[in-house]
N, C-alpha and C positions, 0 to 999 in steps of 0.2 A: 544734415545741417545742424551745427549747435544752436540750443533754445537760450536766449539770453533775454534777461529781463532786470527790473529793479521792483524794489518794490520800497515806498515809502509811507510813515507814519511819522503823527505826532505823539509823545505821551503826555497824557495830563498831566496838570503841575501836581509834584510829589513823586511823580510813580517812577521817575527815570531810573533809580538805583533797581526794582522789581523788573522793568522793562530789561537793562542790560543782563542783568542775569538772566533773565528768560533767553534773552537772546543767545549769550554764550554758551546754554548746556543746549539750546536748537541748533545753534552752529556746528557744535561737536557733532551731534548726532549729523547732520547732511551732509558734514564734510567727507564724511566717512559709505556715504552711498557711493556706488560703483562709476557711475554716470555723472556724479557731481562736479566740476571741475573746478569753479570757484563760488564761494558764499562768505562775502566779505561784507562788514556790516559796517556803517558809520555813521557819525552825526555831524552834524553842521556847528563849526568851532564854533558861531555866535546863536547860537539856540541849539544848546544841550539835548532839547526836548526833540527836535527833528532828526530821526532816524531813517537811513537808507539802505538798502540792502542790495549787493548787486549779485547776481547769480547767474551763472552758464552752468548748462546742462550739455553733455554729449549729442542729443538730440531730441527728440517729440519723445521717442521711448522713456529714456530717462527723466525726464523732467514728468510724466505722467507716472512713470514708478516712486519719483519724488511726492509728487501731493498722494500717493496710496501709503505713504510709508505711517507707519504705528503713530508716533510722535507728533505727527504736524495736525491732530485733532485737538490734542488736551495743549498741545501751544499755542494754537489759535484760541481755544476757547478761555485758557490763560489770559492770552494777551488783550483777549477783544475788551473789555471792562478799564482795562488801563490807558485804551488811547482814545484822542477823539474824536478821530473817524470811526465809520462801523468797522472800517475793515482794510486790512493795508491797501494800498491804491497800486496796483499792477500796471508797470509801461512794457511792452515788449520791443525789443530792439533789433533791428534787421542789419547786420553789418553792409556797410557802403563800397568799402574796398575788400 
């Protein structure tokens, strides 16, 4: 079964030009795992600063080869200082139909 999730932050006021570029050299990188199937990032047209992220994985495997992957340590530890949540907020999503 595909693992599908979002994941959502704020960035603090200032950081949203830092935030997206964190984001797009993350995105290159995940797009490119095997298992990945979509990592689409976006904001909310009236607050810039709210960021969302939606991602499907092939399955449990993949999506657990995704958070071991190199990059997703020094991106969080990046990103975590720029938003102001501790930590993006994780919804998992179960398809209905």
């Amino acid at each position: 079964m595909k693992k599908t999730l979002y994941a959502e932050f704020t960035a603090r006021e200032g950081t949203e030009e830092e935030v997206t570029r964190l984001l797009r050299d993350y995105a290159r990188n995940v797009r490119t795992e095997e298992g990945n199937l979509a990592f689409d990032v976006y904001t909310r047209t009236t607050h810039p600063r709210a960021f969302w992220i939606f991602e499907v994985y092939r399955d449990e495997d993949a999506f657990r080869a995704h958070l071991g992957a190199p990059y997703g340590g020094p991106f969080n530890a990046a990103l975590a200082p720029l938003i102001e949540e501790d930590a993006s907020v994780l919804t998992f999503l179960d398809p209905v139909a």
